[in-house]
N, C-alpha and C positions, 0 to 999 in steps of 0.2 A: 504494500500500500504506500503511497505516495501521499506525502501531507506538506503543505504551506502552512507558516502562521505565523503571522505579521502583526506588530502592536504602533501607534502613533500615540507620542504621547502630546500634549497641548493645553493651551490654556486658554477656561472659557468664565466669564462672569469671575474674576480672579482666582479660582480656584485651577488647582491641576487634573487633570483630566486624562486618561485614560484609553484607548480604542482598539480594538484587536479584528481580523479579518483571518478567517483560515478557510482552507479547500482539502479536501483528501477526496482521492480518487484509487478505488482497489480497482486491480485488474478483471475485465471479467464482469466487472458489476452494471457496468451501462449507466452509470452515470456518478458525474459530479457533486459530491455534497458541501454546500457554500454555508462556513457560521460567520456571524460578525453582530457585536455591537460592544458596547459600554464596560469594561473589564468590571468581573463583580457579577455583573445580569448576564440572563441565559441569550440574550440576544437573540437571533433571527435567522433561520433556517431555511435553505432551500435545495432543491436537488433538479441539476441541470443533464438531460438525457443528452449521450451521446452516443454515436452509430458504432462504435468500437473501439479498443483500446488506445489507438492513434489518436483519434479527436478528444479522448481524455485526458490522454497526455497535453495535446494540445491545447485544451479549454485549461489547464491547470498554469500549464508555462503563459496563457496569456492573463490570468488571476494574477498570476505574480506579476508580472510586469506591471497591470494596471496597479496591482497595491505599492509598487515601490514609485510610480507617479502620482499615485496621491499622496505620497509621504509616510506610506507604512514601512518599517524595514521589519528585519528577524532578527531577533536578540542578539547581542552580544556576549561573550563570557561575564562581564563586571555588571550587565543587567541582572542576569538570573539569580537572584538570590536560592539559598537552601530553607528549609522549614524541616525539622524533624520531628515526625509525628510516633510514637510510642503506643505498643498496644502492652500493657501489662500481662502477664500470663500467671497461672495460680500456682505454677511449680517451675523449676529450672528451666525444662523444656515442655512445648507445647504438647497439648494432648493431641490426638486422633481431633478431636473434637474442636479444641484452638486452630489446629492445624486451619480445618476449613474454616471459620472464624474471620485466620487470617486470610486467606485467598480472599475473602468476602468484602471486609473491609480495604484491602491493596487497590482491587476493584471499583467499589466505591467511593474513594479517596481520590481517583483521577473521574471519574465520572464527578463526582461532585466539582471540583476543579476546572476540567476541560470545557467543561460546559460553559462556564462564565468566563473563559480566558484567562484564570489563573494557574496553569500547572499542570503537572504531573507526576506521580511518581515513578524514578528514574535508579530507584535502588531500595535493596531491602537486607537488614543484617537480622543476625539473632545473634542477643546479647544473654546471658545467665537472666531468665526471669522476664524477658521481655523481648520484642521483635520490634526494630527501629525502622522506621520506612523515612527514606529521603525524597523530599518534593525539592521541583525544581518550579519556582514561583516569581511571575515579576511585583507581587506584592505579598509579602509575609504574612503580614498582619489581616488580609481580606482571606487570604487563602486557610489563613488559623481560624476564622471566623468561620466556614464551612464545615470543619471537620465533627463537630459534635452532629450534623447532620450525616453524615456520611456514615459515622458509626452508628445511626439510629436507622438508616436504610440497609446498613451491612446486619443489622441485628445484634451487632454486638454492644455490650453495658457501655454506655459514657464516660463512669468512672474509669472504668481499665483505658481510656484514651486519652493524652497530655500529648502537647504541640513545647516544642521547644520557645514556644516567645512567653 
């Protein structure tokens, strides 16, 4: 799969502001799926049909061009911030039952995220007594603000979940 995502940042009414634009195209799939709006918000969706894998390609490389003439670029290293999000575990190592748990909420820690244009997660440790999952975020602090949601759709306790901010 093939993915763009591009953020402008700017400033409106004196505040700093925000914007993100991405496309991902699988092969195979027939078509383009276009998100963009307001970092934070689920923003606005749509999916653009194309006759084959060439003109997805195509529709994708001309996404990009248009978002880097409107001023979007793709992050940099010193943009990306980290968040480290924490799931506690009741014993040294995860149960059978943690185990899935955790796949659950990994999953829904970037669904909660990607959706609004803040992140993903891009790594996962097991430490004695807990599993650290690394978000790659260009807002910390928004991006910690989802996660008690993310654990209440993964099904897992709130308490067993702490964000490094």
């Amino acid at each position: 799969m093939s993915i763009v995502r591009t953020y402008r940042r700017s400033e409106q009414d004196g505040q700093q502001r925000v914007d993100y634009r991405e496309a991902w195209f699988a092969p195979g799939s027939g078509e383009v799926i276009v998100h963009h709006g307001r970092l934070g918000t689920t923003g606005t969706t749509t999916a653009e049909k194309v006759a084959d894998d060439a003109a997805g390609d195509q529709l994708l490389a001309g996404f990009a061009a248009q978002c880097a003439e409107d001023g979007f670029a793709e992050l940099t290293g010193d943009e990306v911030k980290t968040l480290q999000v924490a799931y506690r575990l009741k014993g040294a190592a995860p149960t059978t039952v943690e185990t899935s748990l955790v796949d659950r909420l990994r999953g829904e820690i970037t669904n909660q995220l990607a959706w609004r244009g803040l992140g993903e997660v891009v790594g996962e440790q097991q430490e004695s007594g807990r599993v650290l999952f690394e978000v790659a975020t260009v807002h910390p602090r928004k991006a910690a603000a989802e996660i008690p949601a993310a654990a209440k759709f993964a099904q897992v306790q709130p308490s067993r979940v702490t964000t490094s901010l």
